[in-house]
C-alpha positions as CSV (number, residue, x, y, z in Angstrom):
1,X,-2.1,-8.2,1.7
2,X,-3.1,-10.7,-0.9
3,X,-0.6,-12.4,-3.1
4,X,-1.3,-13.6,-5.8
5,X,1.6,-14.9,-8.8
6,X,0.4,-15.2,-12.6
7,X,-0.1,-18.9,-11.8
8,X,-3.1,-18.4,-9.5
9,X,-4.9,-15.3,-11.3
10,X,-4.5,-17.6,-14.6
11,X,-6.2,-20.4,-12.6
12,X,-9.1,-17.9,-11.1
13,X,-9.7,-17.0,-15.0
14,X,-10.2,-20.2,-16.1
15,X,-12.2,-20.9,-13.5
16,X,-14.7,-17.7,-13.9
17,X,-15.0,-18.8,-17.5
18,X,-15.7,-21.9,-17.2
19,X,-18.3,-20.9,-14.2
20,X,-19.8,-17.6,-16.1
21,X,-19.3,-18.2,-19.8
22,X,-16.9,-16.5,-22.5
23,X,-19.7,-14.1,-23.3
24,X,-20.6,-12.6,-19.8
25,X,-16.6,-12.3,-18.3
26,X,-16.4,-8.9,-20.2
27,X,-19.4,-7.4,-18.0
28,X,-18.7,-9.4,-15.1
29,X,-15.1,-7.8,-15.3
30,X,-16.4,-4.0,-16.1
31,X,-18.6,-4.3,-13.4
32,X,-15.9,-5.6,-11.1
33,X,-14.0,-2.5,-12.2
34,X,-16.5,-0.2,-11.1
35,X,-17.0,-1.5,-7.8
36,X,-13.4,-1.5,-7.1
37,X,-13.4,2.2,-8.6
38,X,-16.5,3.2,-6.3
39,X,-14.1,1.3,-3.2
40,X,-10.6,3.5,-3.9
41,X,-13.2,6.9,-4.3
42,X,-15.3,6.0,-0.8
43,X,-11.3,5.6,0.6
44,X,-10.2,8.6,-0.6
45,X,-13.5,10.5,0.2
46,X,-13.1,9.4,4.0
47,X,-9.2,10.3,4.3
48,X,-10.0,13.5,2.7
49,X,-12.7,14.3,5.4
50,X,-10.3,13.1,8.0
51,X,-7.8,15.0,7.1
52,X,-10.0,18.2,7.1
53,X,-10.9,17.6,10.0
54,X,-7.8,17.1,11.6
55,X,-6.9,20.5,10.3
56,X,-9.8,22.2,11.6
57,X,-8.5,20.9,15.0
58,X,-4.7,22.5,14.3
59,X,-6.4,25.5,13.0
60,X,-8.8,26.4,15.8
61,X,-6.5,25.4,18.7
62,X,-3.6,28.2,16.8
63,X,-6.8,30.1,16.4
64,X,-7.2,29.9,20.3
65,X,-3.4,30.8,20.9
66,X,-3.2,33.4,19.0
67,X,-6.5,35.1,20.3
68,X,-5.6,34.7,23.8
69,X,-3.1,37.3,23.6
70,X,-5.6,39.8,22.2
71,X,-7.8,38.6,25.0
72,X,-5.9,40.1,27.2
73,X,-7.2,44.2,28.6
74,X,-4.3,47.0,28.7
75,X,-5.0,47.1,32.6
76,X,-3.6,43.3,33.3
77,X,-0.3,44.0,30.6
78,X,0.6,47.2,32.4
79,X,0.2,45.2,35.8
80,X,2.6,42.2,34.6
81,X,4.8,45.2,33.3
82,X,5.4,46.7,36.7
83,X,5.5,43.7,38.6
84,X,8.1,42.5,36.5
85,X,10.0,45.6,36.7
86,X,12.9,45.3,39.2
87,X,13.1,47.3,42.0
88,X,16.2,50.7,42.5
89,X,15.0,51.3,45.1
């Protein structure tokens, strides 16, 4: 995605503190450590609830399988059992 080599990031540092000061790179830099923290957390918070969902969805539709057997009356099994029966006669 972005690439950057040790020549750039050593350029962007010199450049922040020359723009921001010696003193105030520390906090600039914990605080741009928190918002990238907060970033990975809202990612994994969001692929966490998509993946729960998408298991709710597999779970419920082997839910709906499984229940359609029980679904089924003793009247309609006996019927598919005789006309599956073959016939001596």
């Amino acid at each position: 995605m972005l690439d950057f080599g040790w020549a750039e990031l050593l350029i962007i540092v010199a450049v922040a503190v020359f723009v921001v000061g010696p003193q105030d790179v520390p906090k600039i830099m914990y605080g741009l450590g928190r918002l990238l923290r907060r970033f990975q957390y809202i990612k994994f918070a969001v692929s966490k609830q998509f993946d729960e969902v998408l298991n709710a969805g597999d779970i419920e539709e082997l839910r709906k399988g499984v229940n359609f057997e029980e679904t089924r009356d003793e009247d309609s099994v006996q019927q598919e059992m005789i006309n599956d029966e073959p016939d001596t006669k």
